[in-house]
C-alpha positions as CSV (number, residue, x, y, z in Angstrom):
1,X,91.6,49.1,98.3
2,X,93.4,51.3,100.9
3,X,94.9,49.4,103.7
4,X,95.4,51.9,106.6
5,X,96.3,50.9,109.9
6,X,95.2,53.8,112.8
7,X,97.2,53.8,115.8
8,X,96.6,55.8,118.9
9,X,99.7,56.9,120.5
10,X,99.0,58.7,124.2
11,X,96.1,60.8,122.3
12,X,94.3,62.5,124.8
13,X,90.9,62.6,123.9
14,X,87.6,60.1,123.1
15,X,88.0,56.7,121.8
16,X,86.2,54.2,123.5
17,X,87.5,52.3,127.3
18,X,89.6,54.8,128.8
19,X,92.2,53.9,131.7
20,X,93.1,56.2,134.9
21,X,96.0,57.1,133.0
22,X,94.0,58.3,129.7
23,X,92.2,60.9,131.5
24,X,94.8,62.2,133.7
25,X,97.8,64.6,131.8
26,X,100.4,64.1,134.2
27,X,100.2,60.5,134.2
28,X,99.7,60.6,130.7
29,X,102.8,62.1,129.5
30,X,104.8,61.0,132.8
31,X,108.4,60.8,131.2
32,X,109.1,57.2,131.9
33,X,105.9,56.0,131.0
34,X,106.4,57.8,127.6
35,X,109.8,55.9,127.4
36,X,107.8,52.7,127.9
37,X,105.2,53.5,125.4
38,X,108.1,54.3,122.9
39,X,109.9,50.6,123.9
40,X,106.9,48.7,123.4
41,X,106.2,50.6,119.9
42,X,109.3,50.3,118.3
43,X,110.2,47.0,119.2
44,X,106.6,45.5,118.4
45,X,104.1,47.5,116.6
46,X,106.2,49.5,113.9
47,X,108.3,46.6,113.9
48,X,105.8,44.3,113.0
49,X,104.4,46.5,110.5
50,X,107.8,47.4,109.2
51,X,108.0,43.4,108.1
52,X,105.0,43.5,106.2
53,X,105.0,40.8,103.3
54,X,102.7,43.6,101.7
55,X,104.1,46.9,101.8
56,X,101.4,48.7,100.0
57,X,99.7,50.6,103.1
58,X,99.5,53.5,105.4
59,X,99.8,54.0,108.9
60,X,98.1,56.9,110.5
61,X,99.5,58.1,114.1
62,X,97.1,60.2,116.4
63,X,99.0,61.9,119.4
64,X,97.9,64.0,121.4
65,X,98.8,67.8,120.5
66,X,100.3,68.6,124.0
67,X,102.7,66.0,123.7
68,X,106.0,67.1,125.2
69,X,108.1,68.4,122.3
70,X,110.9,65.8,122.6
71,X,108.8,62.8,122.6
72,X,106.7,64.2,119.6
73,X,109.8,64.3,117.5
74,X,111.2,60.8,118.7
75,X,108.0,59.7,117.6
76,X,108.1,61.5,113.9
77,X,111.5,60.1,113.8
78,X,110.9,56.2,114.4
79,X,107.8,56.1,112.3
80,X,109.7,57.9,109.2
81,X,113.0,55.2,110.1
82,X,110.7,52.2,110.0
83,X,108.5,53.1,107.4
84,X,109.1,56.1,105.5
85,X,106.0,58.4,103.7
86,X,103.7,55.3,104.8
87,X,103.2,56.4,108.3
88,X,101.4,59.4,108.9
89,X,102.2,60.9,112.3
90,X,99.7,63.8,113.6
91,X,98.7,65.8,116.7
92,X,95.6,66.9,117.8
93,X,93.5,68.2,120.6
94,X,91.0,67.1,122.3
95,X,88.0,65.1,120.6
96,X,86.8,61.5,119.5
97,X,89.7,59.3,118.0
98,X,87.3,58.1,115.3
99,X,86.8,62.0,114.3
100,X,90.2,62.3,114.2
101,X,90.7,59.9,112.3
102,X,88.1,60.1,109.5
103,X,89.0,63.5,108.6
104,X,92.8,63.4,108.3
105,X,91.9,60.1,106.0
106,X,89.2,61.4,103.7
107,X,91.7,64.5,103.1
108,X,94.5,62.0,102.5
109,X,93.5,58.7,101.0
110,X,91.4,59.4,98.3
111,X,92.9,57.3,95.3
112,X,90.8,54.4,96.0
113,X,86.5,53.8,96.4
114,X,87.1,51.7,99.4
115,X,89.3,51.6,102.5
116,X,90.1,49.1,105.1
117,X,90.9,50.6,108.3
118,X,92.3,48.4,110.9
119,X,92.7,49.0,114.9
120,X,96.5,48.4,115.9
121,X,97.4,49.8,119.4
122,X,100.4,51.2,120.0
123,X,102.2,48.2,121.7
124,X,100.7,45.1,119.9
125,X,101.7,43.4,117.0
126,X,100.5,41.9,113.7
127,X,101.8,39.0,111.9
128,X,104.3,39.3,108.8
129,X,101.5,38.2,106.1
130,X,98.4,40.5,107.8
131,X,98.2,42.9,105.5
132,X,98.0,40.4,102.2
133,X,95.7,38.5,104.7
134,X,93.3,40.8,105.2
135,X,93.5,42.4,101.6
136,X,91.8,39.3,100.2
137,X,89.4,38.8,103.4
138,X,88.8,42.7,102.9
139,X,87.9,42.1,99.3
140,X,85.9,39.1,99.7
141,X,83.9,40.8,102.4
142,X,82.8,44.0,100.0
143,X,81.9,41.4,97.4
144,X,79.8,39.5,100.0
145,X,78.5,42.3,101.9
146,X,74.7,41.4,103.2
147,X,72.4,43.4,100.9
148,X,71.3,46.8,101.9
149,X,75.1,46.9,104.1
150,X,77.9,49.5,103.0
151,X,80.5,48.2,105.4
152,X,81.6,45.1,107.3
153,X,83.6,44.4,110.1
154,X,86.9,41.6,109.7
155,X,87.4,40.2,113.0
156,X,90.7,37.3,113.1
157,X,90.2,35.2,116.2
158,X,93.5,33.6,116.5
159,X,96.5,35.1,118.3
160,X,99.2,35.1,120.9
161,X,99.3,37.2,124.0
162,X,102.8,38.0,125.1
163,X,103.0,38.4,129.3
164,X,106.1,40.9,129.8
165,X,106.7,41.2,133.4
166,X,109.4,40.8,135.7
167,X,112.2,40.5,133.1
168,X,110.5,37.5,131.2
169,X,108.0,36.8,128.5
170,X,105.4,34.5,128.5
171,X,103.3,33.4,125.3
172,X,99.9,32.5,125.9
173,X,97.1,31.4,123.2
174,X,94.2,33.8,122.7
175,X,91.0,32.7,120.5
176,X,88.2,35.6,120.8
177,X,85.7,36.6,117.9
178,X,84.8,39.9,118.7
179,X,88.2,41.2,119.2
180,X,89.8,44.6,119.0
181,X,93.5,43.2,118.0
182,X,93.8,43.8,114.1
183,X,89.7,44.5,114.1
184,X,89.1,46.2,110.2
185,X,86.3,48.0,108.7
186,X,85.8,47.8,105.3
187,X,83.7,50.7,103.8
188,X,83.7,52.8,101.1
189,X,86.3,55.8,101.7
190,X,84.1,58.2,102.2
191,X,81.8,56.5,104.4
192,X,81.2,57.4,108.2
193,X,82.3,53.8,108.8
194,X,84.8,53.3,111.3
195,X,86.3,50.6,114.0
196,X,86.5,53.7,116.8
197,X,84.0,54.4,119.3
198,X,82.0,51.2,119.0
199,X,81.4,48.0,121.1
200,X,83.7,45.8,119.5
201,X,83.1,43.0,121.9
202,X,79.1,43.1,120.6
203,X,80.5,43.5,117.5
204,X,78.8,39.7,116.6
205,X,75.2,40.9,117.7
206,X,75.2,44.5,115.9
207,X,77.6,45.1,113.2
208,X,78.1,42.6,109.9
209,X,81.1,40.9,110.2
210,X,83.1,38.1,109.1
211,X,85.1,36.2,111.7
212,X,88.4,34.4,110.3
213,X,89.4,31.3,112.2
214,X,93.1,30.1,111.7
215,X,95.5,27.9,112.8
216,X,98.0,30.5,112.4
217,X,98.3,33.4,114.6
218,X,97.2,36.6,113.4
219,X,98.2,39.3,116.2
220,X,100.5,39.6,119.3
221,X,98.4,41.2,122.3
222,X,101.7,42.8,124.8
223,X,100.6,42.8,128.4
224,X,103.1,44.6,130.9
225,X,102.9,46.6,133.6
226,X,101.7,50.0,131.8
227,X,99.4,48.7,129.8
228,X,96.4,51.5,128.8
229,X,93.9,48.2,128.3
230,X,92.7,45.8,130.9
231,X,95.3,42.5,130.8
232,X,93.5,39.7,130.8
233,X,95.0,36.3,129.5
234,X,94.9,32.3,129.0
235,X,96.7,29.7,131.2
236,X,97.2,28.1,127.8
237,X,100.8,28.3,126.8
238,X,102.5,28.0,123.7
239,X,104.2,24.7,123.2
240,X,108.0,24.5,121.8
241,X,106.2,22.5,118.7
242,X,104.8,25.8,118.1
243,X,108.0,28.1,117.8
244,X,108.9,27.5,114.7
245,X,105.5,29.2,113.4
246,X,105.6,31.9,115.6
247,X,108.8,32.6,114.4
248,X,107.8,32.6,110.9
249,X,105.0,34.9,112.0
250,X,106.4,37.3,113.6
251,X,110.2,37.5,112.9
252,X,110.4,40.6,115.7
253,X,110.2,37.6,118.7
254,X,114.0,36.9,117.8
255,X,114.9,40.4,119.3
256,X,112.5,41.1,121.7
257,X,113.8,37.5,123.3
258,X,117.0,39.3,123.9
259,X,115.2,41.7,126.2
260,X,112.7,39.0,127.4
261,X,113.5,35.5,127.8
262,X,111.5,32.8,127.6
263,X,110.1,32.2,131.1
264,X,108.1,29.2,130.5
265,X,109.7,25.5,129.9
266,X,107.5,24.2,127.8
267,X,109.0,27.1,125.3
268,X,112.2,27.8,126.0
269,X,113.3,24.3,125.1
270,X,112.8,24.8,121.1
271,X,113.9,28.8,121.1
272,X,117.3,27.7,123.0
273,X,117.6,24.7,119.8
Protein backbone atom coordinates (compact mmCIF):
# COMPACT_ATOMS: atom_id res chain seq x y z
CA UNK A 1 0.00 0.00 0.00
CA UNK A 2 1.28 3.59 -0.78
CA UNK A 3 1.78 5.72 2.20
CA UNK A 4 1.82 9.31 0.98
CA UNK A 5 1.72 12.13 3.09
CA UNK A 6 0.27 15.67 1.16
CA UNK A 7 1.39 18.76 2.55
CA UNK A 8 0.26 22.17 1.61
CA UNK A 9 2.96 24.66 1.76
CA UNK A 10 1.51 28.57 1.21
CA UNK A 11 -0.48 27.03 -1.98
CA UNK A 12 -2.70 29.59 -3.04
CA UNK A 13 -5.71 28.10 -4.12
CA UNK A 14 -8.95 25.78 -2.77
CA UNK A 15 -8.66 23.42 -0.02
CA UNK A 16 -11.07 23.68 2.51
CA UNK A 17 -11.03 26.75 5.71
CA UNK A 18 -9.14 29.46 4.41
CA UNK A 19 -7.48 32.22 6.65
CA UNK A 20 -7.19 36.16 5.78
CA UNK A 21 -3.81 35.38 5.00
CA UNK A 22 -4.77 32.37 2.36
CA UNK A 23 -6.55 34.64 0.15
CA UNK A 24 -4.48 37.64 0.21
CA UNK A 25 -0.87 37.41 -1.97
CA UNK A 26 0.92 39.87 -0.18
CA UNK A 27 0.28 38.50 3.11
CA UNK A 28 0.74 35.27 1.76
CA UNK A 29 4.21 35.40 0.64
CA UNK A 30 5.19 38.34 3.11
CA UNK A 31 9.02 37.51 3.58
CA UNK A 32 8.99 37.01 7.20
CA UNK A 33 6.05 35.12 7.40
CA UNK A 34 7.61 32.72 4.70
CA UNK A 35 10.71 32.53 7.10
CA UNK A 36 8.24 31.41 9.81
CA UNK A 37 6.49 28.93 7.74
CA UNK A 38 10.01 27.56 6.71
CA UNK A 39 11.00 27.44 10.84
CA UNK A 40 8.05 25.70 11.77
CA UNK A 41 8.52 23.06 8.78
CA UNK A 42 11.86 22.10 9.11
CA UNK A 43 12.12 21.91 12.68
CA UNK A 44 8.65 19.87 13.06
CA UNK A 45 7.02 18.51 10.12
CA UNK A 46 9.91 17.27 7.78
CA UNK A 47 11.58 16.52 10.90
CA UNK A 48 9.14 14.43 12.26
CA UNK A 49 8.77 12.64 9.08
CA UNK A 50 12.42 12.47 8.52
CA UNK A 51 12.38 10.07 11.91
CA UNK A 52 10.10 7.78 10.51
CA UNK A 53 10.49 4.15 12.10
CA UNK A 54 9.01 3.29 8.55
CA UNK A 55 10.78 4.89 5.83
CA UNK A 56 8.83 3.33 2.97
CA UNK A 57 6.61 6.54 1.89
CA UNK A 58 6.27 9.69 -0.09
CA UNK A 59 5.64 13.08 0.67
CA UNK A 60 3.97 15.31 -1.82
CA UNK A 61 4.57 19.24 -1.43
CA UNK A 62 1.95 21.64 -3.13
CA UNK A 63 3.19 25.37 -3.35
CA UNK A 64 1.89 27.75 -4.86
CA UNK A 65 3.47 28.49 -8.38
CA UNK A 66 4.08 32.27 -7.70
CA UNK A 67 6.14 31.54 -4.90
CA UNK A 68 8.99 33.94 -4.72
CA UNK A 69 11.93 32.22 -6.48
CA UNK A 70 14.24 32.09 -3.33
CA UNK A 71 11.82 30.55 -1.02
CA UNK A 72 10.82 27.98 -3.75
CA UNK A 73 14.30 26.70 -3.88
CA UNK A 74 14.87 26.70 0.00
CA UNK A 75 11.98 24.70 -0.02
CA UNK A 76 13.26 22.05 -2.89
CA UNK A 77 16.37 22.11 -0.86
CA UNK A 78 15.14 21.07 2.76
CA UNK A 79 12.74 18.50 1.52
CA UNK A 80 15.60 16.77 -0.70
CA UNK A 81 18.12 17.22 2.73
CA UNK A 82 15.62 15.55 4.94
CA UNK A 83 14.31 13.08 2.80
CA UNK A 84 15.74 12.64 -0.40
CA UNK A 85 13.53 11.21 -3.78
CA UNK A 86 10.61 10.66 -1.06
CA UNK A 87 9.38 14.11 -1.06
CA UNK A 88 7.87 15.41 -4.01
CA UNK A 89 7.98 19.19 -4.08
CA UNK A 90 5.60 20.93 -6.84
CA UNK A 91 4.09 24.35 -7.84
CA UNK A 92 0.95 25.08 -9.10
CA UNK A 93 -1.59 27.69 -9.81
CA UNK A 94 -4.62 28.35 -8.77
CA UNK A 95 -7.27 25.48 -8.10
CA UNK A 96 -8.59 22.90 -5.47
CA UNK A 97 -5.73 21.27 -3.30
CA UNK A 98 -7.40 17.94 -3.62
CA UNK A 99 -7.18 18.40 -7.65
CA UNK A 100 -3.88 19.05 -7.26
CA UNK A 101 -3.20 16.50 -5.53
CA UNK A 102 -4.87 13.56 -7.21
CA UNK A 103 -3.39 14.16 -10.40
CA UNK A 104 0.27 14.61 -9.59
CA UNK A 105 -0.43 11.15 -7.51
CA UNK A 106 -2.22 9.01 -10.08
CA UNK A 107 0.72 10.04 -12.57
CA UNK A 108 3.28 9.19 -9.94
CA UNK A 109 2.31 6.41 -7.58
CA UNK A 110 1.06 3.81 -9.58
CA UNK A 111 3.02 0.63 -8.24
CA UNK A 112 0.48 -0.28 -5.86
CA UNK A 113 -3.83 -0.93 -6.04
CA UNK A 114 -4.26 1.09 -3.00
CA UNK A 115 -3.08 4.32 -1.35
CA UNK A 116 -3.26 5.91 1.92
CA UNK A 117 -3.09 9.57 1.77
CA UNK A 118 -2.71 11.32 4.94
CA UNK A 119 -3.32 15.25 5.74
CA UNK A 120 0.02 16.74 7.50
CA UNK A 121 0.09 20.60 7.55
CA UNK A 122 3.06 22.23 7.02
CA UNK A 123 3.90 23.05 10.73
CA UNK A 124 2.60 19.95 12.67
CA UNK A 125 4.08 16.87 13.50
CA UNK A 126 3.65 13.09 13.52
CA UNK A 127 4.95 10.68 15.94
CA UNK A 128 8.21 8.44 15.09
CA UNK A 129 6.03 5.00 14.67
CA UNK A 130 2.94 6.85 12.46
CA UNK A 131 3.68 5.60 9.51
CA UNK A 132 4.02 1.62 10.57
CA UNK A 133 0.94 2.71 12.73
CA UNK A 134 -1.24 3.58 10.25
CA UNK A 135 0.12 0.94 7.65
CA UNK A 136 -1.59 -1.84 9.67
CA UNK A 137 -4.74 0.38 10.71
CA UNK A 138 -4.74 1.26 6.83
CA UNK A 139 -4.65 -2.39 5.96
CA UNK A 140 -7.07 -3.57 8.46
CA UNK A 141 -9.50 -0.85 7.34
CA UNK A 142 -9.54 -2.02 3.44
CA UNK A 143 -10.08 -5.58 4.76
CA UNK A 144 -12.96 -4.30 6.91
CA UNK A 145 -14.32 -1.82 4.71
CA UNK A 146 -18.46 -1.77 5.20
CA UNK A 147 -19.77 -3.56 2.13
CA UNK A 148 -20.71 -1.55 -0.96
CA UNK A 149 -17.61 1.26 0.49
CA UNK A 150 -14.33 1.69 -1.66
CA UNK A 151 -12.65 3.92 0.80
CA UNK A 152 -12.45 4.71 4.59
CA UNK A 153 -11.31 7.44 6.50
CA UNK A 154 -8.47 6.66 9.72
CA UNK A 155 -8.96 9.23 12.19
CA UNK A 156 -6.23 8.96 15.51
CA UNK A 157 -7.69 10.84 18.37
CA UNK A 158 -4.89 11.21 20.60
CA UNK A 159 -2.29 14.03 20.47
CA UNK A 160 -0.34 16.88 21.96
CA UNK A 161 -0.77 20.52 21.00
CA UNK A 162 2.37 22.45 21.31
CA UNK A 163 1.51 26.49 22.40
CA UNK A 164 4.68 28.50 21.00
CA UNK A 165 4.32 31.95 22.01
CA UNK A 166 6.28 34.47 23.67
CA UNK A 167 9.58 32.52 23.62
CA UNK A 168 8.10 29.31 25.45
CA UNK A 169 6.30 26.11 24.66
CA UNK A 170 3.55 24.78 26.29
CA UNK A 171 2.27 21.02 25.77
CA UNK A 172 -1.34 20.60 26.11
CA UNK A 173 -3.42 17.19 25.66
CA UNK A 174 -5.75 17.08 22.65
CA UNK A 175 -8.37 14.00 22.25
CA UNK A 176 -10.77 14.83 19.15
CA UNK A 177 -12.27 12.02 16.73
CA UNK A 178 -12.94 13.81 13.82
CA UNK A 179 -9.65 15.45 13.42
CA UNK A 180 -7.67 16.80 10.56
CA UNK A 181 -4.09 16.08 12.30
CA UNK A 182 -2.70 12.90 10.52
CA UNK A 183 -6.52 12.28 9.02
CA UNK A 184 -5.86 9.30 6.08
CA UNK A 185 -7.99 7.99 3.36
CA UNK A 186 -7.56 4.77 2.29
CA UNK A 187 -8.79 4.03 -1.29
CA UNK A 188 -7.88 2.38 -4.18
CA UNK A 189 -5.18 4.55 -6.14
CA UNK A 190 -7.13 5.47 -8.66
CA UNK A 191 -10.06 6.33 -6.86
CA UNK A 192 -11.50 10.07 -6.55
CA UNK A 193 -11.07 9.43 -2.82
CA UNK A 194 -9.37 12.08 -0.99
CA UNK A 195 -9.00 13.81 2.67
CA UNK A 196 -9.13 17.50 0.82
CA UNK A 197 -12.08 19.54 0.49
CA UNK A 198 -14.39 17.74 2.85
CA UNK A 199 -15.85 18.32 6.38
CA UNK A 200 -13.56 16.54 8.34
CA UNK A 201 -15.05 17.52 11.63
CA UNK A 202 -18.50 15.61 10.23
CA UNK A 203 -16.34 13.24 9.15
CA UNK A 204 -18.22 10.67 11.99
CA UNK A 205 -21.73 11.35 10.48
CA UNK A 206 -20.92 11.07 6.66
CA UNK A 207 -17.86 9.30 5.69
CA UNK A 208 -16.79 5.43 7.00
CA UNK A 209 -14.18 5.78 9.26
CA UNK A 210 -12.35 4.06 11.93
CA UNK A 211 -11.40 6.16 14.97
CA UNK A 212 -8.06 4.85 16.85
CA UNK A 213 -7.93 5.66 20.47
CA UNK A 214 -4.44 5.41 22.24
CA UNK A 215 -2.63 6.11 25.11
CA UNK A 216 0.10 7.26 23.07
CA UNK A 217 0.18 10.35 21.19
CA UNK A 218 -0.16 10.20 17.63
CA UNK A 219 0.44 13.97 16.28
CA UNK A 220 1.83 17.31 17.49
CA UNK A 221 -0.70 20.24 16.59
CA UNK A 222 1.98 23.72 16.60
CA UNK A 223 0.02 26.79 17.62
CA UNK A 224 1.96 30.23 17.31
CA UNK A 225 1.29 33.40 16.31
CA UNK A 226 1.05 32.72 12.30
CA UNK A 227 -0.80 29.99 12.36
CA UNK A 228 -3.02 29.60 8.84
CA UNK A 229 -5.68 27.39 11.18
CA UNK A 230 -7.85 28.63 14.05
CA UNK A 231 -5.68 27.80 17.53
CA UNK A 232 -7.76 26.39 19.78
CA UNK A 233 -6.47 24.27 22.75
CA UNK A 234 -6.90 22.33 26.22
CA UNK A 235 -6.12 23.70 29.73
CA UNK A 236 -4.95 20.14 30.21
CA UNK A 237 -1.23 20.02 30.46
CA UNK A 238 1.23 17.44 30.10
CA UNK A 239 2.60 16.09 33.25
CA UNK A 240 6.49 15.57 33.78
CA UNK A 241 5.38 11.65 34.26
CA UNK A 242 4.58 12.05 30.70
CA UNK A 243 8.01 13.26 29.20
CA UNK A 244 9.64 10.35 28.85
CA UNK A 245 6.90 9.14 26.18
CA UNK A 246 6.75 12.09 24.46
CA UNK A 247 10.21 11.95 24.10
CA UNK A 248 10.17 8.55 22.74
CA UNK A 249 7.53 9.85 20.37
CA UNK A 250 8.68 12.45 19.00
CA UNK A 251 12.59 12.69 19.38
CA UNK A 252 12.39 16.44 17.47
CA UNK A 253 11.07 18.01 21.20
CA UNK A 254 14.87 17.67 22.31
CA UNK A 255 15.80 20.52 19.78
CA UNK A 256 12.89 22.43 19.42
CA UNK A 257 13.31 22.82 23.54
CA UNK A 258 16.43 24.67 22.70
CA UNK A 259 14.42 27.30 20.95
CA UNK A 260 11.37 26.87 23.29
CA UNK A 261 11.64 26.12 26.84
CA UNK A 262 9.40 24.57 28.77
CA UNK A 263 7.11 27.27 30.26
CA UNK A 264 4.98 25.21 32.38
CA UNK A 265 6.21 23.63 35.91
CA UNK A 266 4.47 20.73 35.92
CA UNK A 267 6.95 19.83 32.77
CA UNK A 268 9.90 21.42 33.02
CA UNK A 269 10.75 19.49 36.19
CA UNK A 270 11.34 15.91 34.27
CA UNK A 271 12.92 17.64 30.88
CA UNK A 272 15.53 19.63 33.15
CA UNK A 273 16.25 15.71 34.97
Amino acid sequence: MHMIYEMRYSYFGRSGWKSAVATDKEQLFDEARLDTRHYFLEKIALRSLADQSDRDFGLIVLSAEDLPERHKSRLQQVCGDMLGERAHVIFRAPDSAGACFQRYRKATFTSDPWTAQIVLDDDDAVSVDFTARLRAEALAAKQLRAPGEDYCFVSHARGVTAVLRDGTMSLRHRVNAATNLGLACVAPTASRRQPFGIAHKKILERRPVRVIYSRAPAYIRAVHDSNDSKAQYSDAVVKAEDMARLHEAFPLLQDLMVDWPLADDATRVEAAA
